[in-house]
C-alpha positions in Angstrom: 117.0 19.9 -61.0 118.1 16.3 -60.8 117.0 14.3 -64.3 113.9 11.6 -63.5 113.6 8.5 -65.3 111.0 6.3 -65.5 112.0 2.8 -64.4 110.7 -0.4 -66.5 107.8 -1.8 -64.0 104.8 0.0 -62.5 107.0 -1.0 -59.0 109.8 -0.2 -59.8 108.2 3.4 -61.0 106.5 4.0 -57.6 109.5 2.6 -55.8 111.3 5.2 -57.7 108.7 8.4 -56.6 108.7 7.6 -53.1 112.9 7.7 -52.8 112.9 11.1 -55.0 110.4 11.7 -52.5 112.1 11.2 -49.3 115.9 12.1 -50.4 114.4 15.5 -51.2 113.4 18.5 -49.3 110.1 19.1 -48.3 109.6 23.1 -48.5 109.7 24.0 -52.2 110.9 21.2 -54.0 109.6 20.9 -57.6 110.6 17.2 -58.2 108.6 16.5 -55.1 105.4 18.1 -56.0 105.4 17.1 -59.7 105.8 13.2 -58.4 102.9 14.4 -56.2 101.3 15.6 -59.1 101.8 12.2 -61.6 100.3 10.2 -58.5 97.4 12.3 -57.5 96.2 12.4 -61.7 96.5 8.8 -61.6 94.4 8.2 -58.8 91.7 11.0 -60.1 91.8 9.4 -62.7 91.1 6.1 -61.6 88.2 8.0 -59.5 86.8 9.5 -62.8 87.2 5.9 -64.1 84.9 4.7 -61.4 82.0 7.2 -61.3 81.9 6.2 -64.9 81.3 2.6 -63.7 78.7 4.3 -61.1 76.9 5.9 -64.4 76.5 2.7 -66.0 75.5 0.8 -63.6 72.6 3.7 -63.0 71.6 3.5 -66.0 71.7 -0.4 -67.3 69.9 -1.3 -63.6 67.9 1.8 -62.6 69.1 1.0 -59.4 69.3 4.2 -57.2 71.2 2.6 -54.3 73.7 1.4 -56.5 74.4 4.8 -57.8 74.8 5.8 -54.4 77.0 3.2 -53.7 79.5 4.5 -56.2 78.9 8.5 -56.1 79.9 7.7 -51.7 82.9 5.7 -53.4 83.9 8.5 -55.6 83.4 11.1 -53.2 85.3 9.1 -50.3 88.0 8.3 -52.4 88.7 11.9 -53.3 88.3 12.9 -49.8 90.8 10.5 -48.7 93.2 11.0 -51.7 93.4 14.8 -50.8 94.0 14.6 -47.3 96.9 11.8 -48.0 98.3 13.8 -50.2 98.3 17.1 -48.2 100.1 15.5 -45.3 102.6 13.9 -47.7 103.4 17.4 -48.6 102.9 19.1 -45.0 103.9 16.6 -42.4 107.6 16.6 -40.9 110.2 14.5 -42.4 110.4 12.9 -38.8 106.8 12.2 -38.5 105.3 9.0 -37.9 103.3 9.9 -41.0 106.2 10.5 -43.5 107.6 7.4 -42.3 105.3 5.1 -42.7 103.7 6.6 -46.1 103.4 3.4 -47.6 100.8 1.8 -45.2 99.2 5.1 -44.6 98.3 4.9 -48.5 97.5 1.4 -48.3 94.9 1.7 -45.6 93.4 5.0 -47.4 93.1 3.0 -50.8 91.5 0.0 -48.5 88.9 2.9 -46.7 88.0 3.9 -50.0 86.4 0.7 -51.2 86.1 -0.5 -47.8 83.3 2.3 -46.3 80.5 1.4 -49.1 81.4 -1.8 -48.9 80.5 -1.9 -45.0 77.4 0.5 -46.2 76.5 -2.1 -48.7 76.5 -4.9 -46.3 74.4 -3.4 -43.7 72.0 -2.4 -46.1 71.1 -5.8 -46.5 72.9 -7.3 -49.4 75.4 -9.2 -47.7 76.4 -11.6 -50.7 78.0 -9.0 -53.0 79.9 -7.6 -50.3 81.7 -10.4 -49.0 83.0 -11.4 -52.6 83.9 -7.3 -52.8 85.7 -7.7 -49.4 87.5 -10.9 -50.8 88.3 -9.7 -54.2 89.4 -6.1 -53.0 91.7 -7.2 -50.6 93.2 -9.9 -52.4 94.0 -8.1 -55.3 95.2 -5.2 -53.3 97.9 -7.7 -51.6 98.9 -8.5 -54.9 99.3 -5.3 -56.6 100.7 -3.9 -53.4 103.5 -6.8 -52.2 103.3 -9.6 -54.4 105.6 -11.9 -52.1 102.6 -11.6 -49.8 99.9 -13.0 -51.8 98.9 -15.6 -49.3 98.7 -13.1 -46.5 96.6 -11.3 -47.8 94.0 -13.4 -49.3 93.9 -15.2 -46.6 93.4 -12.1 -44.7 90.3 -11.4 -47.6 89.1 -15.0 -46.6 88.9 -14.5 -42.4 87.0 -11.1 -43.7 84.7 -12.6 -45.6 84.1 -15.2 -42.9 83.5 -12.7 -40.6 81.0 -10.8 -42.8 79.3 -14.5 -43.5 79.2 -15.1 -39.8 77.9 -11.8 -38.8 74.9 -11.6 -41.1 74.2 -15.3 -41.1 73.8 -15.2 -45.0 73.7 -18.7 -47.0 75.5 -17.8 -50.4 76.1 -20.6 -53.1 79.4 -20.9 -54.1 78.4 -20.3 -57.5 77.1 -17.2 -56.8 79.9 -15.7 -54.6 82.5 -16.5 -57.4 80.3 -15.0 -59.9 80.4 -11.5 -57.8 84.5 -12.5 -56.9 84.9 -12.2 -60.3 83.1 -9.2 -61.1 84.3 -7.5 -58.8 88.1 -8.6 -59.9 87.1 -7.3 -63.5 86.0 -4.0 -61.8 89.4 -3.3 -60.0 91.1 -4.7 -62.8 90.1 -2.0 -65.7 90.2 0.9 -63.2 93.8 -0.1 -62.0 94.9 -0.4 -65.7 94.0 2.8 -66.6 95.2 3.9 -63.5 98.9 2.6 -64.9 97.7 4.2 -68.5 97.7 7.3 -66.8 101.0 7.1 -64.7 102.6 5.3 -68.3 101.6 8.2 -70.3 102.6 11.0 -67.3 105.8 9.4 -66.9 106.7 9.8 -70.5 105.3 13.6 -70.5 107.8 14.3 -67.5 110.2 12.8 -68.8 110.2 14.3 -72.2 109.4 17.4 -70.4 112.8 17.4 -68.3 114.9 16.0 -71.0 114.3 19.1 -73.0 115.5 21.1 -69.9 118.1 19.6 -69.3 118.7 20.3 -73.1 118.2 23.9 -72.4 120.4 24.5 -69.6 122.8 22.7 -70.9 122.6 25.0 -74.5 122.7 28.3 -72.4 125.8 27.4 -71.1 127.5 26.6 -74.3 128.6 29.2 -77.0 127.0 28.4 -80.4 129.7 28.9 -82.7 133.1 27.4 -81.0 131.3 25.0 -78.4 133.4 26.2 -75.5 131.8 27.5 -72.7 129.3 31.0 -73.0 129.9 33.8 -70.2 127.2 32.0 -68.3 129.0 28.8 -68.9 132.1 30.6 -67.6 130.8 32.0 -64.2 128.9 28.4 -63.3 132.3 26.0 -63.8 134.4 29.1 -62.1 132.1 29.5 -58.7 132.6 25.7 -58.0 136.8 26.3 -58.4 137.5 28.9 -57.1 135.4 28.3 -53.7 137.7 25.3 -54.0 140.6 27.1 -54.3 139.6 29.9 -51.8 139.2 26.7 -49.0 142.9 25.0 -50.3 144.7 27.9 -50.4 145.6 27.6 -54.1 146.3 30.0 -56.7 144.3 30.8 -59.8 145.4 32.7 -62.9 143.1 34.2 -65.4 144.4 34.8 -68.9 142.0 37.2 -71.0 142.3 36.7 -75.0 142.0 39.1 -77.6 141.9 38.0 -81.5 144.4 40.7 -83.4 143.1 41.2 -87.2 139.8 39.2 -87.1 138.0 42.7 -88.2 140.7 42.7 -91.4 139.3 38.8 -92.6 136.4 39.7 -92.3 136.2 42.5 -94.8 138.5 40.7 -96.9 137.3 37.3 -96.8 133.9 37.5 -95.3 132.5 36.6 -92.0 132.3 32.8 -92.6 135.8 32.9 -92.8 136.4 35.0 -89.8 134.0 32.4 -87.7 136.1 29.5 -89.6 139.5 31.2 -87.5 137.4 31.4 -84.1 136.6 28.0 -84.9 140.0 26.9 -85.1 141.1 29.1 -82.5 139.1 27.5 -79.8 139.9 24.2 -80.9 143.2 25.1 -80.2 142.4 26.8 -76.8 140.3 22.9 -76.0 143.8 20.8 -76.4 146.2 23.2 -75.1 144.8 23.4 -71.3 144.2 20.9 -68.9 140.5 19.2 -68.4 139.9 21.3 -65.0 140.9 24.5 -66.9 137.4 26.7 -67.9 138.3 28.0 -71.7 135.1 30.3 -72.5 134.2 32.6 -75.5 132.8 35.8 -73.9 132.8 38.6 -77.2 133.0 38.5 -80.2 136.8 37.9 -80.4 137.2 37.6 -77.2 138.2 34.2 -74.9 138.6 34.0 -70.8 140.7 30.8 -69.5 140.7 30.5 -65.8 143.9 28.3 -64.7 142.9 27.1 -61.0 145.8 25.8 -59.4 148.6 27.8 -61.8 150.9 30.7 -60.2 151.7 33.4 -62.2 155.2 31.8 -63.9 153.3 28.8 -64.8 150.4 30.7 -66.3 152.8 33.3 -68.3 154.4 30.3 -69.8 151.0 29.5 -71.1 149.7 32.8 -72.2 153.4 32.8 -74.5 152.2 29.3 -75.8 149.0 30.5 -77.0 149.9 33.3 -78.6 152.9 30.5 -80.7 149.9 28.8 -81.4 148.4 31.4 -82.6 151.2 32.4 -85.4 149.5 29.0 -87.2 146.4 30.9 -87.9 145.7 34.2 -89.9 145.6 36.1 -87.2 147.5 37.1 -83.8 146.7 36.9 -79.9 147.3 39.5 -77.6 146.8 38.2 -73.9 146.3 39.8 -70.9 147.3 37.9 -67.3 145.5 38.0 -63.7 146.5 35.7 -60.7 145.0 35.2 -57.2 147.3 34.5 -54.2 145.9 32.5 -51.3 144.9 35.9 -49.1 142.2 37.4 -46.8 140.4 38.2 -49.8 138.3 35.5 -51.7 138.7 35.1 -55.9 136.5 37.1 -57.6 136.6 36.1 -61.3 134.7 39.4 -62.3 137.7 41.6 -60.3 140.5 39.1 -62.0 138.7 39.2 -65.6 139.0 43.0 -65.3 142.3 43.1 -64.5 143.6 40.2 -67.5 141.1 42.5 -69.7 143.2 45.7 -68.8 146.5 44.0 -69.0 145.6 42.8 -72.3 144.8 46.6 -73.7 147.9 47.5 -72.3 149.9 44.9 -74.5 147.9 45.5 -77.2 148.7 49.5 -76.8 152.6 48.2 -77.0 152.3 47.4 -80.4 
């Protein structure tokens, strides 16, 4: 899986989720549904925030209608927020839906304020609701598109108008800034812990893939000498020899066997035979080219697979290693396998069997 990583702004983050989202594919994709996942605890969250709000304002007015007011927000909201979130996950990428994600959110986030809002005002208590239409829809345009602040309080203003109009209400300006306000203060604390939330999620995931990352990348990788594991070995040799299968170029396999490692270790103990792998595959790392796979697969055992390299240029380097070799305390024996453009495709387990076998044979010549 591709690493995440949290951009610097709250923008930039959700910027971020939705191009993950759309450059990835729908059916099955875990990077998809755990960006699904960070956005849909945030907004729960937020949600949870605000039948707190509904709680308190039960209990410090005694005011059944405005617990109502907020257990129809809540409930709303969570309606909303599920069904959004479903047909990001279900809709076709073509759909008008998945296109248009953005403003689909927007107006759910405006529906979930919006509905009690409308309930509140035909209820009778026009005032508060026009500053909630007002502040709501303000400070939506401003978390939402700052460069179109104007827009969209001005948009909040014809709304309140309208509302003003409609239910012939005479509010003191006092008053309506008073609710502007509160309601501001409202939005405000539930859309910070909203950001808390995705702040803190963010880090989780990103920990959380880091040490992944770290993981797959440790699997791959033989403790000791650092060169590649047999894991390592058959991931780096798929993606070469497909290539060399479509280019019609030859590979070469050379299998490596360490002569007298079992004799230092007896003598001189097994730190010291790990101190001549060691040096071994140090030697193996300089001698080959970057796009040459040197691996450690046994105990004393080493696999290079030479793409590109015929068989003359690759028995030049099997001699070479073993020269290198004589430096150490103990020999090389090495065993050669080559693929020839053919109807047959590479198959590094077929041409690791075969350098393994030529190998015992030069060993038995000895």
């Amino acid at each position: 899986m591709a690493r995440i990583t949290g951009p610097g702004s709250w923008t930039d983050r959700a910027q971020h989720s939705r191009t993950v989202w759309r450059s990835t594919a729908r059916a099955g994709d875990p990077v998809r549904s755990d960006l699904v996942i960070v956005e849909g605890l945030a907004t729960i969250t937020a949600l949870c925030t605000l039948l707190f709000g509904a709680v308190l304002v039960w209990m410090t007015t005694a005011d059944d209608y405005a617990f109502s007011w907020w257990s129809k927000t809540y409930t709303f909201g969570v309606t909303v927020t599920a069904a959004v979130t479903w047909c990001t996950l279900h809709t076709p990428r073509a759909g008008i839906f998945y296109r248009h994600t953005d403003a689909v959110t927007l107006v759910a986030a405006i529906l979930v304020v919006g509905s009690p809002v409308l309930a509140y005002a035909s209820a009778g208590s026009a005032y508060p609701a026009f500053g909630l239409v007002l502040a709501i829809v303000a400070f939506a345009g401003i978390l939402q598109r700052r460069a179109h602040i104007v827009t969209f309080t001005t948009l909040a203003v014809c709304a309140w108008t309208a509302l003003a109009v409609a239910h012939g209400t005479d509010v003191s300006v006092q008053t309506f800034a008073v609710s502007v306000l509160r309601t501001v203060l409202v939005v405000a604390v539930i859309h910070y812990f909203r950001m808390k939330t995705i702040d803190l999620l963010w880090e989780k995931y990103r920990m959380v893939d880091e040490q992944r990352a770290a993981a797959d990348s440790l699997s791959h990788v033989d403790d000791l000498t650092g060169l590649a594991n047999r894991r390592g070995l058959q991931r780096r040799a798929a993606t070469e020899l497909d290539r060399c299968r479509r280019e019609s170029r030859p590979v070469s396999v050379l299998y490596l066997d360490v002569d007298g490692l079992k004799d230092v270790n007896d003598t001189l103990g097994h730190d010291a035979g790990d101190a001549v792998l060691v040096r071994l595959a140090e030697m193996l790392g300089t001698a080959f080219r970057g796009s040459d796979i040197v691996a450690r697969v046994g105990g004393d055992e080493f696999v290079v697979v030479l793409p590109d390299t015929d068989r003359t240029v690759a028995l030049d380097l099997g001699a070479s290693i073993r020269d290198l070799s004589m430096t150490t305390e103990v020999s090389v024996s090495v065993g050669l396998a080559v693929w020839s453009p053919g109807p047959h495709a590479p198959d590094l387990d077929d041409l690791t069997r075969r350098a393994d076998n030529a190998m015992y044979r030069v060993k038995s010549r000895r």
